[in-house]
C-alpha positions in Angstrom: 137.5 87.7 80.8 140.4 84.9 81.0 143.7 86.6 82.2 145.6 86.6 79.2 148.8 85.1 80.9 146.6 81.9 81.8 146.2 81.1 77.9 149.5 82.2 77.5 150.3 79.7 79.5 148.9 77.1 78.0 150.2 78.2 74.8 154.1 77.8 76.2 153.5 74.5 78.2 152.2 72.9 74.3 155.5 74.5 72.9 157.9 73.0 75.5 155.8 69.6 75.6 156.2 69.7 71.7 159.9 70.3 72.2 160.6 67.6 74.8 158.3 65.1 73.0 160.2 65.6 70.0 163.7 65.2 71.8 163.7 61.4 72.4 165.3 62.2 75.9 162.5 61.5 77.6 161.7 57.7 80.1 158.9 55.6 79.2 156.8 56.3 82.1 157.3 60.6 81.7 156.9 60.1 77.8 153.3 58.3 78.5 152.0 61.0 81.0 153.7 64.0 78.6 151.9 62.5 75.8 148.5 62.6 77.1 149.0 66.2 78.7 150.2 67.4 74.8 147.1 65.5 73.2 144.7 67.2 76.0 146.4 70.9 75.1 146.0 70.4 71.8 142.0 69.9 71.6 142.4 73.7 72.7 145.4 75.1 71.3 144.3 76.4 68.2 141.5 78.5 70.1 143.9 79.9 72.6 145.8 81.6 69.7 142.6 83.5 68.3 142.0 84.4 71.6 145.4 86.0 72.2 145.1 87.6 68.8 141.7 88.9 69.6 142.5 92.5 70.5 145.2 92.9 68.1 143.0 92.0 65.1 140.3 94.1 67.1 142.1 97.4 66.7 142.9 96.7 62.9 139.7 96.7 62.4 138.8 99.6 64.2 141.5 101.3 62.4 139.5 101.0 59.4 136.2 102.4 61.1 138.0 105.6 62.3 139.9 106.0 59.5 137.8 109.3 57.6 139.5 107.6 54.3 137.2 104.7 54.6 134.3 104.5 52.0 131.1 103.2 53.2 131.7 99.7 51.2 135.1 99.3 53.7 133.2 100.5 56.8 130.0 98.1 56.4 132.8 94.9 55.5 134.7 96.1 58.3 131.6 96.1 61.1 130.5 92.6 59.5 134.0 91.6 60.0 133.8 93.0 63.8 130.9 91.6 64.6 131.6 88.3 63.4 135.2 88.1 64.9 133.6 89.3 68.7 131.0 86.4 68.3 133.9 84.2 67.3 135.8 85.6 70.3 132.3 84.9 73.0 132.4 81.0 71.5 136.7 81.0 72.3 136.1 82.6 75.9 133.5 79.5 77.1 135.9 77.1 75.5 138.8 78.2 77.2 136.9 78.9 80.0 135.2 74.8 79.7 138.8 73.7 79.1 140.3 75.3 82.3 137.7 73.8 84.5 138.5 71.6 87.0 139.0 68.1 85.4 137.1 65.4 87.3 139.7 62.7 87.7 137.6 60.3 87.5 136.0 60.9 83.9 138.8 59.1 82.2 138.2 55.7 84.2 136.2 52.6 83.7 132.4 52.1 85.9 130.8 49.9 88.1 127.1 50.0 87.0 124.5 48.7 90.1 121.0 48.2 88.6 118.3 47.6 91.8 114.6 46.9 91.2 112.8 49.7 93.0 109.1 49.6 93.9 106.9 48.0 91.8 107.6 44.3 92.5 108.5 42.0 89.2 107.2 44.5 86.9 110.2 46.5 88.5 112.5 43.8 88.0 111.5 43.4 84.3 112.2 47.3 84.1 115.7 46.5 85.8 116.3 44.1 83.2 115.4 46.3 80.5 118.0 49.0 81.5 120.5 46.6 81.8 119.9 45.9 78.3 120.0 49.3 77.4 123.4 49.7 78.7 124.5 46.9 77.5 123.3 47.9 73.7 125.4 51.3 74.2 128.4 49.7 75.5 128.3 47.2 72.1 127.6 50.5 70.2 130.6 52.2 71.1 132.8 49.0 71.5 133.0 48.8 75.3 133.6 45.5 77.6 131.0 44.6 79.7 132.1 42.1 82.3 129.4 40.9 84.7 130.1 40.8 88.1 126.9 39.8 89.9 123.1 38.9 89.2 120.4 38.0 90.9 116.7 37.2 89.1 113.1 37.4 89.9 110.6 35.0 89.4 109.7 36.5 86.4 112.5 37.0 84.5 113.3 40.3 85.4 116.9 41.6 87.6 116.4 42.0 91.3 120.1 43.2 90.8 122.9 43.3 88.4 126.3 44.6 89.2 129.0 45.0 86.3 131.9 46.1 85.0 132.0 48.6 82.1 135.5 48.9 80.0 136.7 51.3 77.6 137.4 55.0 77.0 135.9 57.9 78.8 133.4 55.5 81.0 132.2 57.1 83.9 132.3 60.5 82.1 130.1 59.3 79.7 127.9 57.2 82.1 128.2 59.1 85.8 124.7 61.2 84.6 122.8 58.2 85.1 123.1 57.3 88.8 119.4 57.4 90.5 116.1 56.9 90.1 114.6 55.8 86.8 110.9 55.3 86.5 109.0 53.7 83.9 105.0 54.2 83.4 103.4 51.3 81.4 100.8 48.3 81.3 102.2 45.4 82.6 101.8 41.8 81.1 99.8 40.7 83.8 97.8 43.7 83.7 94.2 42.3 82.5 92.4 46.1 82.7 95.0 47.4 80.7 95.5 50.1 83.4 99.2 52.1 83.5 101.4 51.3 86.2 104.4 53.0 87.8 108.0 51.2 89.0 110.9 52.6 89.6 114.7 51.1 89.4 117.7 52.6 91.2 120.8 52.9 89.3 124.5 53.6 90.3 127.7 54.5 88.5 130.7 54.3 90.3 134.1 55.0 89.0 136.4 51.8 89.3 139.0 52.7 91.5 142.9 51.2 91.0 144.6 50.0 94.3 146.4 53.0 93.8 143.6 54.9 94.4 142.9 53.9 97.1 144.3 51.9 100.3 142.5 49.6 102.0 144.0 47.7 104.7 142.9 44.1 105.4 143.1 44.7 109.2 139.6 46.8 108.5 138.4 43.7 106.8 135.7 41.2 107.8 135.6 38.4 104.9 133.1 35.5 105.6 132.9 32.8 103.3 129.1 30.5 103.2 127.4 27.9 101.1 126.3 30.2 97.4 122.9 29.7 96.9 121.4 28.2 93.6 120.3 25.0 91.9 120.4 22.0 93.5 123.3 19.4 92.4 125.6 22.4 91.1 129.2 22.5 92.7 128.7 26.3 93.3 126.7 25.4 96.0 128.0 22.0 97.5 131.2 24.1 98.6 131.5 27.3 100.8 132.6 29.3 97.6 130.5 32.3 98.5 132.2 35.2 99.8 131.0 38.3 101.8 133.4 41.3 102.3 132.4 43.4 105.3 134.3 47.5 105.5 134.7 47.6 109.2 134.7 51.5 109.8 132.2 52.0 107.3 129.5 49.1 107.1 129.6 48.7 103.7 129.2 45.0 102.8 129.6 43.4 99.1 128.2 39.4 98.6 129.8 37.8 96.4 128.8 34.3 94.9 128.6 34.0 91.3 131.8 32.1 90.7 132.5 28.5 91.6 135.7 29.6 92.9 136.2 31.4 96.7 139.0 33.3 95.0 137.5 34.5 92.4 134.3 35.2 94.2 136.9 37.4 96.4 138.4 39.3 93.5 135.3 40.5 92.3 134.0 41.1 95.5 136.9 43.8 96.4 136.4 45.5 93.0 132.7 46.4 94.0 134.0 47.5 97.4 137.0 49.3 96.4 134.8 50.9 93.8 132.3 51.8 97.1 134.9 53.4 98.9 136.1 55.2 96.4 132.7 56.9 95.7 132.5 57.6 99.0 135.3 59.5 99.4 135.2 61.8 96.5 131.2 62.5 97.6 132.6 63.7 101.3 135.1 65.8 99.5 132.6 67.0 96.7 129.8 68.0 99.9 132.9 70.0 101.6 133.8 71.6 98.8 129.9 72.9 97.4 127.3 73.6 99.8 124.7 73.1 96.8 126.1 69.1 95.6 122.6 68.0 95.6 121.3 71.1 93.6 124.0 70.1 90.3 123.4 67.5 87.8 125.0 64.6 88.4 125.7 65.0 92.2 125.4 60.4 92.3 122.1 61.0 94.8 120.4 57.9 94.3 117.3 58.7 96.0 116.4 61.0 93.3 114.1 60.4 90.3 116.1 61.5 87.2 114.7 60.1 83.8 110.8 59.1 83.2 110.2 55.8 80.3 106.4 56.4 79.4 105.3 53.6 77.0 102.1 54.7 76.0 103.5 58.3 74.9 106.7 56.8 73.4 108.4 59.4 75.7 111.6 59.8 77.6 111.4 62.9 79.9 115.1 63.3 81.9 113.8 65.6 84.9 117.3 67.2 85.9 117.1 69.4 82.3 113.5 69.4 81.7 114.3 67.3 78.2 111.6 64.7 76.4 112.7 62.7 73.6 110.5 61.1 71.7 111.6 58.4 70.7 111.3 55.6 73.9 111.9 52.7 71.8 115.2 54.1 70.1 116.7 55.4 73.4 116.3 52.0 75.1 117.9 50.6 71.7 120.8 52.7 72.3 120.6 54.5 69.5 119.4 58.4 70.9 121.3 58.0 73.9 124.2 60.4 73.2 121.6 62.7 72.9 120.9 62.2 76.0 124.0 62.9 77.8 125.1 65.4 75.8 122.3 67.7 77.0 123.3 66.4 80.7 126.9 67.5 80.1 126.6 70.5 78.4 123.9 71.7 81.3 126.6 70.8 83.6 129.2 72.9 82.3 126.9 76.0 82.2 126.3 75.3 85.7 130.1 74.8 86.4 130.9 77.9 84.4 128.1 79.9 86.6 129.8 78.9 90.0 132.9 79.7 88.3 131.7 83.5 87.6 130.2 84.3 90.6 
């Protein structure tokens, strides 16, 4: 049971938000942050009041059931009316309880999607570039940006690796379910027995991180600038545009070449890394603060295999909640995908909500 002074709580802090909203005595920069803390209360308002009133309207009822005046029409309305208002009150609790969970403050930003060609070779590579299209059909579905930040092909056609930028509302919290493995099972084109294969791509989701987010200082830089590799007689590889940004204490290194200009190339470059770093450090906090990371959905572990694409079942099996679609053609369409990540968040809030109770 929620204490009832933490609704009540929440119930005052809408009031006095409402009150001070209304005021007009309030800055620009405090008015912005108010705003959004008054739009997130009131998503949950409305069920915070039933759930004060709960045991008040409780013991009216009872009144009626212990009352010796009641007729038998009254009592059975009244135990319908029970019934109905404690089921009512079990949906309010996990609401609340959803609600006062601790926000990930990262769900609200925009991603960096990384999209690797696992094993498999260029049938892997054509798998990479069919997720990418995926992604990219969701993100036009639900009027995101997609900015492309890096891309590298294989001979036939496919994505060794693609690196972007995705832009919009609620990003990562829609998109942080698919870093890891995905593995497709099909018959190549070059397949003459017409025998299934299996390849795999690796996929990460980072949040993109602000430079408030984060400070990097440039003494723990190494930037090295070469020739970018490409066709021959293009000016993005007759100058030393290319630019390679290496994290001193860390190791991580980001390439970047895609743009004819060194700045530019630079620019991009830091947004991968900050976006690295920042991953980084919310996954060695995360691992402190839950022993059993690995064991939730959506713990970012890239080395594990999450979702299955079988073509000659028309199947999508996501391995994390045991969950088969099928419909293979529409999910890679974009059209099921919601579906998808709906089951994957609500699976993680049941398995927030049981670390929360025990």
């Amino acid at each position: 049971m929620i204490p009832f002074k933490t609704v009540n709580d929440l119930i005052k802090k809408h009031s006095l938000l409402e009150k001070e909203l209304s005021s007009g005595e309030i800055d620009k920069n405090s008015f912005a942050e108010k705003s959004k803390e008054y739009a997130d209360l009131n998503e949950i308002i409305k069920i915070a009041k039933f759930y004060i009133s709960f045991e008040k309207n409780k013991k009216e009822i009872q009144t009626i059931l212990e009352d010796e005046d009641s007729d038998q029409d009254m009592i059975k309305m009244a135990e319908i009316e029970l019934n109905k208002l404690e089921t009512e009150n079990e949906k309010n609790e996990k609401k609340l309880k959803l609600f006062l969970l601790p926000k990930d403050e990262a769900d609200k930003k925009n991603a960096i999607i990384e999209i690797r060609a696992g094993t498999g070779g260029l049938e892997a590579s054509l798998f990479a570039s069919d997720l990418f299209k995926m992604y990219e059909k969701v993100s036009n579905k639900k009027k995101w940006s997609l900015e492309l930040i890096s891309i590298s092909r294989s001979e036939a056609g496919g994505l060794k690796e693609i690196i972007a930028s995705i832009k919009g509302n609620n990003i990562y919290s829609t998109l942080k379910y698919e870093s890891g493995v995905h593995r497709v099972q099909r018959v190549p084109d070059t397949e003459t027995q017409g025998r299934v294969h299996t390849s795999a791509a690796t996929v990460a989701v980072l949040p993109e991180a602000e430079e408030v987010d984060l400070k990097i200082n440039e003494s723990d830089l190494r930037i090295d600038v070469f020739r970018a590799g490409g066709p021959g007689g293009q000016s993005v590889n007759t100058t030393d545009s290319a630019v390679r940004i290496t994290h001193i204490p860390t190791g991580i290194s980001v390439s970047q070449q895609d743009e004819k200009s060194q700045h530019k190339n630079k620019a991009k470059g830091m947004k991968v890394l900050r976006a690295r770093l920042y991953e980084l450090e919310r996954s060695r906090i995360e691992s402190v603060r839950s022993k059993d990371r690995k064991n939730k959905i959506g713990s970012g572990d890239r080395s594990e295999r999450i979702r299955t694409y079988n073509f000659p079942q028309g199947r999508v099996t996501d391995h994390r909640i045991n969950l088969t679609l099928h419909k293979l053609n529409e999910f890679l369409e974009g059209e099921v995908f919601d579906e998808m990540i709906e089951a994957l968040t609500l699976q993680a809030q049941e398995e927030s909500l049981n670390i929360l109770n025990q």
